[in-house]
C-alpha positions, 0 to 999 in steps of 0.5 A, spaced: 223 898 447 225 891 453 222 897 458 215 897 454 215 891 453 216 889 460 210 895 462 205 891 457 206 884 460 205 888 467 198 890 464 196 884 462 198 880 468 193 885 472 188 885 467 188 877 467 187 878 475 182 882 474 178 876 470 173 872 473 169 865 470 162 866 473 156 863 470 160 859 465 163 866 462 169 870 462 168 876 466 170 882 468 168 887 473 165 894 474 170 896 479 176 893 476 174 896 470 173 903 472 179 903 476 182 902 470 179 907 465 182 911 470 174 913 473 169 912 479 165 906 479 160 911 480 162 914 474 162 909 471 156 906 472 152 912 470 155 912 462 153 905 463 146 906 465 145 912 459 147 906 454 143 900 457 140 899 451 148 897 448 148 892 453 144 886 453 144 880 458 149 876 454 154 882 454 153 884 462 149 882 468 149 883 476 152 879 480 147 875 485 148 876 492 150 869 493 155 870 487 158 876 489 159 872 496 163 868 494 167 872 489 169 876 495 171 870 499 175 869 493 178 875 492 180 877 500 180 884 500 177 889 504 178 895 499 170 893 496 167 897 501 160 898 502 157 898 495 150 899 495 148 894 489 152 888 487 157 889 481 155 889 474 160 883 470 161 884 463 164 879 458 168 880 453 163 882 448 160 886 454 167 890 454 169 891 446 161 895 447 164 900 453 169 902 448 163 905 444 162 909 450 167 911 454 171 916 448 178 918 453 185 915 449 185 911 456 179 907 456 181 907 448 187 904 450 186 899 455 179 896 451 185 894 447 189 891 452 183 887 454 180 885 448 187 882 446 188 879 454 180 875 452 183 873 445 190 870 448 185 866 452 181 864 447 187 861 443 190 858 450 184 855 451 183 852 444 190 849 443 189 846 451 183 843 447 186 840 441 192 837 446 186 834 450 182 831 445 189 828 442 190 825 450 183 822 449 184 819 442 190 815 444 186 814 451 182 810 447 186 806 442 189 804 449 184 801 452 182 797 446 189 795 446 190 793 453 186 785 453 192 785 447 198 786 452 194 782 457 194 775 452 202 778 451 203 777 458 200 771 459 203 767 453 209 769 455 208 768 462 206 760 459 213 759 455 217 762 461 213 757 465 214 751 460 222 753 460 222 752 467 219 745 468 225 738 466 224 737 459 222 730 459 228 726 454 226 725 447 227 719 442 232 721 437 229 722 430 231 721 423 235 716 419 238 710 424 244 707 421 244 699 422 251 698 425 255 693 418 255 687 419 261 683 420 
């Protein structure tokens, strides 16, 4: 059972490094999910093509040449080869829409996968969210305060001030007893 789990924690950790933000969009690629369905870009793309209805814009787009630039500087490899045409991006919706295409036990399989890696972003990036807008909140309430501690400071700094400076002697207060008459 330790072995199946460490085996799933490797596949989420390579589909992990298979998402990239582009367009302000968690995406995957066609090529990294080709490979993983276990079938040719080519191939691929081809059941794409036949499905295109299935995929709207905000589900799948291609990657300009100046995005595609700078992923590729970004990823540092050479195994891209000479495509022909820039790579197709799906988001998360767009690879929840492949497994009504792709039927194989393994495209199965790995969809899930996926969809769970884009779910535990999801929740991972929402509890980050709350943390930050508490951080802010207490920001907030800081600056507010912070002329307060500035008078706290400068008070205290007058009465260490005044303590250091002779005190002048004083004329006793109180009852004066006259000394008896003798």
């Amino acid at each position: 059972m330790a072995k199946n789990n460490v085996q799933v924690i490797v596949v989420e950790e390579k589909i992990l490094n298979k998402i990239y933000f582009i367009r302000g969009e968690k995406v995957m690629l066609d090529k990294d999910l080709a490979e993983m369905y276990g079938v040719e870009t080519k191939v691929f793309n081809q059941s794409i093509k036949r499905n295109i209805e299935r995929f709207p814009k905000d589900f799948m787009f291609r990657l300009t040449d100046k995005e595609w630039l700078n992923l590729r500087s970004q990823i540092v490899t050479s195994s891209w080869g000479g495509a022909r045409y820039n790579p197709l991006a799906f988001t998360e919706q767009g690879v929840a829409m492949l497994s009504s295409i792709l039927n194989s036990k393994i495209a199965i399989e790995v969809n899930i996968r996926i969809i769970r890696v884009f779910t535990k972003m999801r929740e991972y990036a929402l509890t980050h969210k709350d943390i930050l807008l508490h951080l802010a909140k207490l920001e907030k309430e800081t600056k507010g305060n912070s002329k307060d501690i500035e008078n706290i400071f400068m008070v205290l700094k007058e009465l260490i001030e005044n303590q250091q400076k002779p005190i002048e002697p004083r004329n006793p207060i109180g009852f004066k007893t006259s000394s008896p008459k003798k």
